[in-house]
Residue frames as a rotation matrix with the C-alpha (Angstrom) as fourth column:
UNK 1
0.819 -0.198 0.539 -46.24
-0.415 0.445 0.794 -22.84
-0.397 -0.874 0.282 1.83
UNK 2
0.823 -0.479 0.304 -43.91
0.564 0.638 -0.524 -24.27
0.057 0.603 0.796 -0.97
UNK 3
0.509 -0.707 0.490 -41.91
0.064 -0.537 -0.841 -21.32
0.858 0.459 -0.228 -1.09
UNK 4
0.584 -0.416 0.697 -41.42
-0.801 -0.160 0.576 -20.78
-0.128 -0.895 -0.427 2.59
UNK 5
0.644 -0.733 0.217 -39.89
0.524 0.630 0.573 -24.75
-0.557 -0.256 0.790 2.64
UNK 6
0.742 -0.392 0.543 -37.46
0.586 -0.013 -0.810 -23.21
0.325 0.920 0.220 -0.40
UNK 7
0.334 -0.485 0.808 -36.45
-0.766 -0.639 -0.067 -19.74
0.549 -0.597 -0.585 1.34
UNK 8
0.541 -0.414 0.733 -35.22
-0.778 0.087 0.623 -21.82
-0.321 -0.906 -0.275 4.71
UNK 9
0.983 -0.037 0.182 -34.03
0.122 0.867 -0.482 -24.44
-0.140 0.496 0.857 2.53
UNK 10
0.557 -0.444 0.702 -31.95
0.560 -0.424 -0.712 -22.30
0.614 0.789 0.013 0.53
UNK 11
0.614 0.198 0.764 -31.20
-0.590 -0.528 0.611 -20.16
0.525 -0.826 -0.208 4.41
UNK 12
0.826 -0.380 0.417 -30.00
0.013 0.752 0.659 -23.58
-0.564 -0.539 0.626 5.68
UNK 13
0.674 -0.636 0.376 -27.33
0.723 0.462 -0.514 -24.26
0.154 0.618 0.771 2.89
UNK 14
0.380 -0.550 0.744 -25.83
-0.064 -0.818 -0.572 -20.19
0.923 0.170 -0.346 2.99
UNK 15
0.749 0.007 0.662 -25.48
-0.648 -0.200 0.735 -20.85
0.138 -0.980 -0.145 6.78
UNK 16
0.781 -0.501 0.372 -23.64
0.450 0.865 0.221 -23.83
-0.433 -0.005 0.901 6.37
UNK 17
0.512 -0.763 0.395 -21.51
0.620 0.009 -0.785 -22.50
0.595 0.647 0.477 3.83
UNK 18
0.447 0.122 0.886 -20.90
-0.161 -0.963 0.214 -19.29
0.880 -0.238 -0.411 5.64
UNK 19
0.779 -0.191 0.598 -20.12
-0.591 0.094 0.801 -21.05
-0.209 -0.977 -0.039 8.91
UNK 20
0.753 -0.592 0.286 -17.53
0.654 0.722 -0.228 -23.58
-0.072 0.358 0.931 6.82
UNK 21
0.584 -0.704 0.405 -15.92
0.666 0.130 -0.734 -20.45
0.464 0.698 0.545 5.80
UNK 22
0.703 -0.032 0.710 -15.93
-0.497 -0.737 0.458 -18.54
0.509 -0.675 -0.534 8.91
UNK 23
0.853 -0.380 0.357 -14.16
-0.126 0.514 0.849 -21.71
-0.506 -0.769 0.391 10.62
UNK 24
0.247 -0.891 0.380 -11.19
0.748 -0.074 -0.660 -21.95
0.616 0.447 0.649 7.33
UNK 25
0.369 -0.570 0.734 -10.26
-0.329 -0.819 -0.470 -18.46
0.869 -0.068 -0.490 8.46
UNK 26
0.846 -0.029 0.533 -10.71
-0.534 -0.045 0.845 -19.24
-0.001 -0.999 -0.053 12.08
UNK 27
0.873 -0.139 0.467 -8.21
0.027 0.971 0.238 -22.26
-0.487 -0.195 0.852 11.92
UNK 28
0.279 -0.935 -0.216 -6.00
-0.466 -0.329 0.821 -20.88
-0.839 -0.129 -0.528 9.77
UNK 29
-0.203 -0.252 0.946 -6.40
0.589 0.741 0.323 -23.14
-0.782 0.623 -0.002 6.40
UNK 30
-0.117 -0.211 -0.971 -5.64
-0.727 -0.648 0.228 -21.65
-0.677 0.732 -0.078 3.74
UNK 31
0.884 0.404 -0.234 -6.33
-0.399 0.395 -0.828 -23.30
-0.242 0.825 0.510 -0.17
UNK 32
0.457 -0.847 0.273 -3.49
0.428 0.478 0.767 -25.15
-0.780 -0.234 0.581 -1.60
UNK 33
0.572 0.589 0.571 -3.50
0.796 -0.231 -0.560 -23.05
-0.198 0.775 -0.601 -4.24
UNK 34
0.991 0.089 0.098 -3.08
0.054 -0.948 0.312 -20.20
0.121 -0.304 -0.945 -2.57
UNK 35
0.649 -0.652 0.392 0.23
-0.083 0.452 0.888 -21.85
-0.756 -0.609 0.239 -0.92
UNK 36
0.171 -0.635 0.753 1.62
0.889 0.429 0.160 -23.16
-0.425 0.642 0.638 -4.18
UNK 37
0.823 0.055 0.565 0.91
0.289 -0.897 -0.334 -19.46
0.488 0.439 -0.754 -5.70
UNK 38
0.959 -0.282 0.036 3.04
-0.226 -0.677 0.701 -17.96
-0.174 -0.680 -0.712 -2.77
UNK 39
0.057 -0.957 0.286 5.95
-0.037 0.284 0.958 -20.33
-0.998 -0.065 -0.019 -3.00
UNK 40
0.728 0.163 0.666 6.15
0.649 0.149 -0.746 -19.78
-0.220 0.975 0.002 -6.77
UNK 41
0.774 -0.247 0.583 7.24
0.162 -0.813 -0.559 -16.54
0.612 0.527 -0.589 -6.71
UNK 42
0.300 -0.901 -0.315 10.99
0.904 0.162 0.397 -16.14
-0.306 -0.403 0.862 -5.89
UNK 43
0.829 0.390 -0.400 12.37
0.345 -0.921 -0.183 -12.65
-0.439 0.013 -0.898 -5.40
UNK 44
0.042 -0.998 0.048 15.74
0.010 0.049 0.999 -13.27
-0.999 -0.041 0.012 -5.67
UNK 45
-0.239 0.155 0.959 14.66
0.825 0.553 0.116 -15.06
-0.512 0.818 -0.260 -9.72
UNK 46
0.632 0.641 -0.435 12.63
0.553 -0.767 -0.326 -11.51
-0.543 -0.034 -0.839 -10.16
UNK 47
0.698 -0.502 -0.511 15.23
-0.199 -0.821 0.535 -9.54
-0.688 -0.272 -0.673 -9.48
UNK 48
-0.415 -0.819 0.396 17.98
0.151 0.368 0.918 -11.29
-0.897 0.440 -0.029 -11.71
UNK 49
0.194 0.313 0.930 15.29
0.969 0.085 -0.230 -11.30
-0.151 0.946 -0.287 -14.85
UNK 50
0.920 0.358 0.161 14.76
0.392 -0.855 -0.339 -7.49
0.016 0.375 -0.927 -14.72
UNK 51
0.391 -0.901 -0.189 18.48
-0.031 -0.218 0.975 -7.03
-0.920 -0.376 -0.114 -14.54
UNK 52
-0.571 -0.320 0.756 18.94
0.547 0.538 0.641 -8.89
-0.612 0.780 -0.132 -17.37
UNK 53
0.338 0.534 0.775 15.95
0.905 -0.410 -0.112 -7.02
0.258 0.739 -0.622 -19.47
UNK 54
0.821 -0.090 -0.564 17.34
0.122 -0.937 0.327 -3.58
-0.558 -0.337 -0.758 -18.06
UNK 55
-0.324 -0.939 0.115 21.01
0.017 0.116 0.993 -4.80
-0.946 0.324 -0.022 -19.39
UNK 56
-0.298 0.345 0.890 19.05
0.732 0.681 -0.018 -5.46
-0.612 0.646 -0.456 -22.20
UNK 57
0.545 0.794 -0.270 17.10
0.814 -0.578 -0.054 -1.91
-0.199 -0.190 -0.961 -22.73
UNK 58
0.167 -0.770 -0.616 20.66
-0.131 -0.637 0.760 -0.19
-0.977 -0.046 -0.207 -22.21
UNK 59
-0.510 -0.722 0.467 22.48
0.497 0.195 0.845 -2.23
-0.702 0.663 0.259 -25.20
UNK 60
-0.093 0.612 0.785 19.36
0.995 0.018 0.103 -1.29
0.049 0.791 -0.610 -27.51
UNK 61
0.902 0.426 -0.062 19.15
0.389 -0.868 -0.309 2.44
-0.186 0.254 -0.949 -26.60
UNK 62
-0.134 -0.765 -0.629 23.00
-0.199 -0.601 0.774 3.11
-0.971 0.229 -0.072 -26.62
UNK 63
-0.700 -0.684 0.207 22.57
0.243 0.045 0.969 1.75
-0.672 0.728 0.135 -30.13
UNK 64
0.410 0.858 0.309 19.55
0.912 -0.388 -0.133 3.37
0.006 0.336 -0.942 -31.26
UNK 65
0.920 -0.054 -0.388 21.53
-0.018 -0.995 0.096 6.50
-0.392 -0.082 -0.917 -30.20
UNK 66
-0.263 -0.882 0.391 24.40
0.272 0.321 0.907 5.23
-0.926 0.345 0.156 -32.18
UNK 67
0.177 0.736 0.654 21.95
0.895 0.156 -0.418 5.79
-0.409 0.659 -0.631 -35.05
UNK 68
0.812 0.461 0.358 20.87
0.572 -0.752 -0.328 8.68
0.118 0.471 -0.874 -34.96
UNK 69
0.371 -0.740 -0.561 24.65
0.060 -0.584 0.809 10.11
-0.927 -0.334 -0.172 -33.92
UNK 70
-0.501 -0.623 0.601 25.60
0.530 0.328 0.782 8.46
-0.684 0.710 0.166 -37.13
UNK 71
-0.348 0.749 -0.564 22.67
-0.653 -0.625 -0.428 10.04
-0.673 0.219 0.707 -38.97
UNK 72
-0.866 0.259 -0.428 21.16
-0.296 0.423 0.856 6.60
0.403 0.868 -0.290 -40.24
UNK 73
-0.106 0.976 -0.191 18.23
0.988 0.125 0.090 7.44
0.112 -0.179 -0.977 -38.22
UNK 74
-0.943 0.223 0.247 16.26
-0.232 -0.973 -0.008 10.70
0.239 -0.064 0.969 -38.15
UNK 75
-0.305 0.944 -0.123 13.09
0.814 0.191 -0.549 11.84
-0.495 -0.268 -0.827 -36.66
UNK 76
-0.945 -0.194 0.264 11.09
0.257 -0.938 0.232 13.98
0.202 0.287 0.936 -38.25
UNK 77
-0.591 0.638 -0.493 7.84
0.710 0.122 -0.693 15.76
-0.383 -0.760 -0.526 -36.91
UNK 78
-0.781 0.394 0.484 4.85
0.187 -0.592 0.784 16.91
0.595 0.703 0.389 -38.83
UNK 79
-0.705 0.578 0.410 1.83
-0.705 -0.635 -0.317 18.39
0.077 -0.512 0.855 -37.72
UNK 80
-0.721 0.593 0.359 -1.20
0.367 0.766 -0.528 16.07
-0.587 -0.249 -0.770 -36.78
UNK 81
-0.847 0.156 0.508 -3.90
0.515 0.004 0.857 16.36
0.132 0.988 -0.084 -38.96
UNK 82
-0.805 0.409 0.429 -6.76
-0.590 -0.624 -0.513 18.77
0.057 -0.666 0.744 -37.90
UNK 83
-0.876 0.436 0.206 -9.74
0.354 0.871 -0.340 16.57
-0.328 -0.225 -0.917 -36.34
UNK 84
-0.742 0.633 0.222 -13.13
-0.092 -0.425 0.901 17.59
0.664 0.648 0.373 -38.36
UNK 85
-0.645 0.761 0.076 -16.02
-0.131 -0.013 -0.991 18.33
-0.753 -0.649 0.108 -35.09
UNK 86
-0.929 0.234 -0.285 -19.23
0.231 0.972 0.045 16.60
0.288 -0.024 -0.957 -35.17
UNK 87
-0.486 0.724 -0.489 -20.99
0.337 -0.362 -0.869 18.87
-0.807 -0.587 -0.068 -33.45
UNK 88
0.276 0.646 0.712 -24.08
0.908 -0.419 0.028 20.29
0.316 0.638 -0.702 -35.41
UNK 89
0.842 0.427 -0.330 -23.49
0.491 -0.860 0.141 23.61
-0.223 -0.281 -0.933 -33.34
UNK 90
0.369 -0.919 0.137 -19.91
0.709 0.374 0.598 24.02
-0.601 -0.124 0.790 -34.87
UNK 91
0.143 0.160 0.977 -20.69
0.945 -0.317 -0.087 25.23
0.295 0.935 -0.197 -38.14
């Protein structure tokens, strides 16, 4: 009989909540949170940073390819070492 009060107890409280958050939506309130999140983000502010880090990106690869035109950078490319299998049925 103890449990049963517990279960509808516990029944009563999800309902409650459940019906609190059916009526936010209903109504249209929204967290302030949420609100302050939204108006944070400025597209215009966005749009000006990644300009700037693109402008950025350019200066560093024209002179990275300044480098290697000059030849005080080189790449050079070696084979990868062969991985050694694990398997028992390898052998």
């Amino acid at each position: 009989m103890k449990s049963l009060k517990y279960l509808n107890t516990i029944l009563t409280i999800l309902t409650l909540l459940l019906g609190l958050q059916l009526w936010t939506q209903w109504t249209g309130m929204q967290p302030s949170t949420v609100q302050t999140a939204q108006a944070a983000v400025n597209p215009a502010v966005q749009r000006q940073e990644m300009v700037a880090l693109l402008k950025k990106l350019t200066v560093q690869t024209e002179e990275l390819t300044g480098l290697f035109r000059n030849g005080q950078a080189r790449v050079r490319v070696e084979l990868a070492p062969k991985a050694k299998r694990s398997h028992p049925q390898s052998r």
